[in-house]
C-alpha positions as CSV (number, residue, x, y, z in Angstrom):
1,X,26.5,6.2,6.2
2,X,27.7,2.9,5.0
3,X,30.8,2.8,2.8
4,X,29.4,2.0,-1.0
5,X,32.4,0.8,-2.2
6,X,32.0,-1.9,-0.5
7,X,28.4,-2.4,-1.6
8,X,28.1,-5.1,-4.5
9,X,24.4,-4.5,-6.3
10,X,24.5,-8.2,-7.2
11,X,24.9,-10.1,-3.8
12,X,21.2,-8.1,-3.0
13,X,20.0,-8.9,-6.5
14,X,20.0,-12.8,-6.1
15,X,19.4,-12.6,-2.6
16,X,17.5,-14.9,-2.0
17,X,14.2,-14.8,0.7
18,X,12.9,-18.2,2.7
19,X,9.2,-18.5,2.0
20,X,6.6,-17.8,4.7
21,X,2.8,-18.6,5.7
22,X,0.8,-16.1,6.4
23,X,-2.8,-17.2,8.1
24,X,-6.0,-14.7,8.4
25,X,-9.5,-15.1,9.5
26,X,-12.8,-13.4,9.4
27,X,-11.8,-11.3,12.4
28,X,-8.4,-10.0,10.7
29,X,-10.1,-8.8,7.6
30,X,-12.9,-7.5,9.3
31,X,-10.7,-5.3,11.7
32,X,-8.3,-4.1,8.8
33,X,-11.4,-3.0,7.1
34,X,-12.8,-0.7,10.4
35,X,-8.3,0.3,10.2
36,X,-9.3,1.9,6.8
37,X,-12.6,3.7,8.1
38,X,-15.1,1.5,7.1
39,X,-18.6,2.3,8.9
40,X,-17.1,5.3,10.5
41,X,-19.7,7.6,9.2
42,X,-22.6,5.3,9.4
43,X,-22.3,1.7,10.9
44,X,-25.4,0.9,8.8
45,X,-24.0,1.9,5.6
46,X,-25.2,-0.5,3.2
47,X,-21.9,0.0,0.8
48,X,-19.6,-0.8,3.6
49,X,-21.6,-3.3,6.1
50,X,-20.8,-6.3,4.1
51,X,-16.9,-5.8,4.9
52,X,-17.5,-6.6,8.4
53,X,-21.2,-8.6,8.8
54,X,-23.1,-10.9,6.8
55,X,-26.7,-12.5,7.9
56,X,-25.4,-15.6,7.2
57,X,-22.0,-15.9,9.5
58,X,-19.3,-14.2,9.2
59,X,-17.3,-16.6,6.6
60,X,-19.6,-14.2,4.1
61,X,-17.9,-11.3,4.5
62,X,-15.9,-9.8,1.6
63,X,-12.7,-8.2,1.8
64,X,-11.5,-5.8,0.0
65,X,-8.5,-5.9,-2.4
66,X,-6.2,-3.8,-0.4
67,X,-6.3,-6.3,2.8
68,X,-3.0,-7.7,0.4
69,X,-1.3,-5.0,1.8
70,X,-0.8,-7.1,5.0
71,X,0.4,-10.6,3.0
72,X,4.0,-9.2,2.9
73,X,4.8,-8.0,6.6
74,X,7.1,-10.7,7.1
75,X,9.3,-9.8,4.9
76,X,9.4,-6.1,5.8
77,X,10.1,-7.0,9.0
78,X,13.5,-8.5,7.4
79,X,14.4,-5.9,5.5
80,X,17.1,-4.8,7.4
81,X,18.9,-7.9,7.0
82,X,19.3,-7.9,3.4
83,X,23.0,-8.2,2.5
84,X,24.6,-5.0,2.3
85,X,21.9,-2.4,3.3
86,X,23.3,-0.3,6.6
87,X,21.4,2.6,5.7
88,X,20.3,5.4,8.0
89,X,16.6,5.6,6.8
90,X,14.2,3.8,5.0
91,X,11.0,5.3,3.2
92,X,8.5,3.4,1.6
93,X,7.7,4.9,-1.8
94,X,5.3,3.2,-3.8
95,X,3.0,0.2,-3.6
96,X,1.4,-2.1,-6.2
97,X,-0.8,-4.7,-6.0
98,X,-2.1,-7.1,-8.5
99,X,-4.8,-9.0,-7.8
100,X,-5.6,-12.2,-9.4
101,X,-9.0,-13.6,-7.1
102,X,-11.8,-12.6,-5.1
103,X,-10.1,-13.0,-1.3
104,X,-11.6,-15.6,0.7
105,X,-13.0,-14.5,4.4
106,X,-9.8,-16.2,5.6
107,X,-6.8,-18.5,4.6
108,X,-3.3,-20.0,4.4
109,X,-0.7,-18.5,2.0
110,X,2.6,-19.4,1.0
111,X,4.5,-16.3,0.2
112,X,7.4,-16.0,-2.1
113,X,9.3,-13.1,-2.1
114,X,12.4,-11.7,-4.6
115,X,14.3,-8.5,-5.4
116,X,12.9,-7.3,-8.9
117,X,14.9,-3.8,-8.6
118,X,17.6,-1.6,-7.8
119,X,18.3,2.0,-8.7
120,X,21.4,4.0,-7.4
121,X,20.7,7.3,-6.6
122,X,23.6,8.8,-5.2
123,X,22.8,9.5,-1.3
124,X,20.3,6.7,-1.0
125,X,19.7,3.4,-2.9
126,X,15.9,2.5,-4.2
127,X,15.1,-0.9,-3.8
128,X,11.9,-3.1,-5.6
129,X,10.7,-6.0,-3.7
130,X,8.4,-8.4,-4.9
131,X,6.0,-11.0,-3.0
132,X,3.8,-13.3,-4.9
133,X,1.1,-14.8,-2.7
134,X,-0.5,-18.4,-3.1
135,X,-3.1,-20.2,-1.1
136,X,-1.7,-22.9,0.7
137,X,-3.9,-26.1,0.0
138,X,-4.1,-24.9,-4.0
139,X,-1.4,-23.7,-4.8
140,X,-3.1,-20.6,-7.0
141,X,-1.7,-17.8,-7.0
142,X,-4.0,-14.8,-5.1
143,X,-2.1,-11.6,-5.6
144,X,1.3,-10.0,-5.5
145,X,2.4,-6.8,-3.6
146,X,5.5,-5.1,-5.1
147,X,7.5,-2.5,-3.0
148,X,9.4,0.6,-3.5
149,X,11.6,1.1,-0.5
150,X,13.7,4.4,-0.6
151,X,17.2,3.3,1.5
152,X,19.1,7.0,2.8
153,X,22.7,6.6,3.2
154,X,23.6,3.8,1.0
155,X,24.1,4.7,-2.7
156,X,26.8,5.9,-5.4
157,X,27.7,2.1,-5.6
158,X,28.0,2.4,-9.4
159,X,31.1,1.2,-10.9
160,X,30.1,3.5,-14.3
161,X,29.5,6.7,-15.0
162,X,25.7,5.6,-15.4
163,X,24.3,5.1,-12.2
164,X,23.3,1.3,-11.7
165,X,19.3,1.0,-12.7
166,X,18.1,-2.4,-12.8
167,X,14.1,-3.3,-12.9
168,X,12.4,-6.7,-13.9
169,X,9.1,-4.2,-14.1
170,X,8.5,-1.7,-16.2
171,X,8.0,1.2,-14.0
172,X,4.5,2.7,-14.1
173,X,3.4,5.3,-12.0
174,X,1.2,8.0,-12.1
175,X,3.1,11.0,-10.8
176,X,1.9,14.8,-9.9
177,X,2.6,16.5,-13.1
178,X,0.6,13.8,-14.6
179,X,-2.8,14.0,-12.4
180,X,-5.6,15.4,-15.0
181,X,-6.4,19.1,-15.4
182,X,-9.9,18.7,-16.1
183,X,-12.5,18.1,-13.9
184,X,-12.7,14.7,-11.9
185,X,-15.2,11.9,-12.4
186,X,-16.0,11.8,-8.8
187,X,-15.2,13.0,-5.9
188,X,-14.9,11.4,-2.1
189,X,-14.6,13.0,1.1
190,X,-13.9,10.8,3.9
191,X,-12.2,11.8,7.6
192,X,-9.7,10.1,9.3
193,X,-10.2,9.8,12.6
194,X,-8.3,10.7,15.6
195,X,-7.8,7.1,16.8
196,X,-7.5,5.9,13.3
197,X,-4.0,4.8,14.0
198,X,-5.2,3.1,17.3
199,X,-7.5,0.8,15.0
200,X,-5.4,0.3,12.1
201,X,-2.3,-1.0,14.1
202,X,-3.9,-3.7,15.3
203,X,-3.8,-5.1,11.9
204,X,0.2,-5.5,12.3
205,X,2.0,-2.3,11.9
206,X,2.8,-1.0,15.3
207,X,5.3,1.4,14.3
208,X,5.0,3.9,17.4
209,X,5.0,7.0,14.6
210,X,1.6,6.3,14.3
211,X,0.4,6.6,18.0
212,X,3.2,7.9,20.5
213,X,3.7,11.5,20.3
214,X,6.8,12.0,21.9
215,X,8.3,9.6,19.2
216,X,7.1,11.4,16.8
217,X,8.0,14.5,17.5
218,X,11.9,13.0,17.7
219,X,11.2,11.7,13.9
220,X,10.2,15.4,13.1
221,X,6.6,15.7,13.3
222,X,4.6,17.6,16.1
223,X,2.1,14.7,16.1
224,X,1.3,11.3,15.5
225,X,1.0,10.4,11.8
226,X,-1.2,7.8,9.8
227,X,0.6,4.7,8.6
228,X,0.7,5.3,4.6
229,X,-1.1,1.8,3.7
230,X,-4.0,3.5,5.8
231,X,-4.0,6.3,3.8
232,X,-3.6,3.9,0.7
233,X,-6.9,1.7,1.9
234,X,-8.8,5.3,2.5
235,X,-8.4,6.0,-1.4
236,X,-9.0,2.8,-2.8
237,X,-11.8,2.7,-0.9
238,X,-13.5,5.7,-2.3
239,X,-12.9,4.7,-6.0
240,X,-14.7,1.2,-4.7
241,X,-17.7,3.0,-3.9
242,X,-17.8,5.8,-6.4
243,X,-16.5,3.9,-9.2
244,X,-16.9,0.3,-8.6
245,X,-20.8,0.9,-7.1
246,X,-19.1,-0.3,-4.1
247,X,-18.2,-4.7,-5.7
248,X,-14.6,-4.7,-5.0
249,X,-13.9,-7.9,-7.2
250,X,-14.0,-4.6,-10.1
251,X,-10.3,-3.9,-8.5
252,X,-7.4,-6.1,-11.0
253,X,-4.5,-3.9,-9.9
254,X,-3.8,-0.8,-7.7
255,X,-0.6,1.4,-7.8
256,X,0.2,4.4,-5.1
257,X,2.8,6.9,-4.7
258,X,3.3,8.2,-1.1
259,X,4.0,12.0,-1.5
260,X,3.4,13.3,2.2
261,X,2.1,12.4,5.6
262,X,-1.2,12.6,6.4
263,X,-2.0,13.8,10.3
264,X,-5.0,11.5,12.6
265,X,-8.2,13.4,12.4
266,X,-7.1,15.3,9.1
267,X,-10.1,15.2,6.2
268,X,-8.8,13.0,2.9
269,X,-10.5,14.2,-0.4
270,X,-9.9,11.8,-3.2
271,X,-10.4,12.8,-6.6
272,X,-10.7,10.3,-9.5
273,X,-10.6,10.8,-13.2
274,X,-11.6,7.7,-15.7
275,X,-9.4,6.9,-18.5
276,X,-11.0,3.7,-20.0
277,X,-10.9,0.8,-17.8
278,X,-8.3,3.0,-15.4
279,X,-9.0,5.4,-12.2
280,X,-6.3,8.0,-12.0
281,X,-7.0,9.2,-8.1
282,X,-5.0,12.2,-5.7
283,X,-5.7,12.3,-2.6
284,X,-5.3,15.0,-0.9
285,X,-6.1,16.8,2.8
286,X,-8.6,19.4,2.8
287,X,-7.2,21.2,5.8
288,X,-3.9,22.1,4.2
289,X,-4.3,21.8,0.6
290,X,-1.5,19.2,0.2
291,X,-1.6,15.8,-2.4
292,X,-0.7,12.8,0.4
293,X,-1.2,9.8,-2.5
294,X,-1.8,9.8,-6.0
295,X,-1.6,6.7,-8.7
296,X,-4.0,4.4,-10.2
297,X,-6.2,1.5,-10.6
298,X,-6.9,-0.9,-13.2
299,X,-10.4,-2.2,-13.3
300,X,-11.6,-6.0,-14.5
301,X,-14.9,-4.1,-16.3
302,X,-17.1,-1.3,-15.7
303,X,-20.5,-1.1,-14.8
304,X,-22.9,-0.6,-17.9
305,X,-24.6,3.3,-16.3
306,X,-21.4,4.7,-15.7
């Protein structure tokens, strides 16, 4: 455990990140979109086809909002080397994305990224990162993606009584006690399958949790797990097609709270509720009765028969 005294809350608030490019084609989104299970039931699924084909070329294929998810892995792959953070294990917590433009079939981006908020809490430290994507040759801004990262071992920094709390954000999340009573909108059963990992890794998260089991069974799990933004794109997914009619430019902003692993071949059964122009979705796995992901998304308009 790292010594907190030492730890000063402002050298990691101004830290400040160097910007990067991230480049994507028709292939990349069309793979992350088979990584999240699209066509898995049916290859000729007319909902889901258009994420990976189009008659006309490829450069027609959509993408789906969640594909963002993948703009910031440059910056994850720094985390470690913010100032001050030796920490003994990192979680990520929750995941927002705001969305700003349909996604081209492929692109440049400049990404920006900043600290927008720290919380001390006592054994471990909770940490808000930030990264605003832009398209190169515009300059318009596309999206953002904005991180909670739960850091184990480094926390009780405060120099107050009141643990230290900072957040540019407001911080809205849907959380468990909050999940409607009543009965959902809709409901989507979808199966993850036992090489979903395989598939989804390819994207750019080759964390060996996913896929070596003798690695995970060191991390504490008698198998292989699925990487949480898989999980995330599974659920978002659903809403997209039960709630959207399957046009994903309906998606303005998506929020996610990781609340337990979810095991390759398991069965995710999302559940959505409609409150106005916002989906409040669990997700949870059928074969043990356990919420993996609940929060929200914010929808640009809804479609006149719903």
């Amino acid at each position: 455990m790292a010594d907190s005294s030492e730890f000063d809350p402002e050298l990691l608030l101004t830290h400040k990140f160097p910007e990067s490019t991230y480049n994507y084609d028709e292939r990349d989104a069309a793979l992350y979109a088979l990584g999240i299970g699209v066509c898995a039931r049916d290859a000729l699924d007319d909902n889901e086809l258009k994420y990976v084909y189009h008659e006309n070329g490829q450069q027609f294929i959509q993408v789906l909002p969640t594909f963002a998810t993948l703009f910031p892995s440059g910056f994850i792959a720094d985390i470690s080397q913010l100032p001050g953070l030796s920490y003994d294990r990192l979680l990520h917590g929750q995941q927002y994305v705001e969305l700003y433009k349909p996604f081209p079939s492929s692109g440049c981006l400049q990404n920006k990224a900043s600290i927008v908020g720290l919380h001390d809490k006592g054994k471990a430290s909770i940490v808000e990162v930030e990264v605003a994507s832009y398209e190169k040759d515009s300059g318009e801004l596309l999206c953002k993606n904005r991180m909670t990262l739960y850091f184990g071992g480094i926390g009780g920094f405060s120099k107050s009584s009141r643990p230290f709390s900072y957040s540019k954000y407001p911080i809205d999340h849907i959380s468990t006690d909050k999940i409607p009573q009543d009965q959902p909108f809709a409901v989507y059963e979808d199966q993850v399958q036992p090489s979903q990992a395989l598939l989804y890794r390819l994207s750019g998260d080759y964390n060996p949790l996913h896929v070596d089991p003798n690695f995970a069974k060191n991390a504490g799990f008698p198998r292989p797990i699925v990487h949480g933004l898989c999980t995330f794109g599974f659920a978002v997914r659903a809403i997209i097609r039960c709630i959207c009619r399957g046009d994903p430019n309906m998606v303005r902003s998506i929020s996610g709270r990781f609340l337990l692993h979810v095991f390759l071949g398991e069965t995710l059964i999302t559940e959505m509720w409609l409150e106005g122009s916002r989906v409040i979705y669990q997700s949870k796995v059928k074969e043990r009765n356990k919420a993996v992901l609940c929060g929200y998304v914010d929808l640009n308009h809804l479609a006149s028969s719903l």
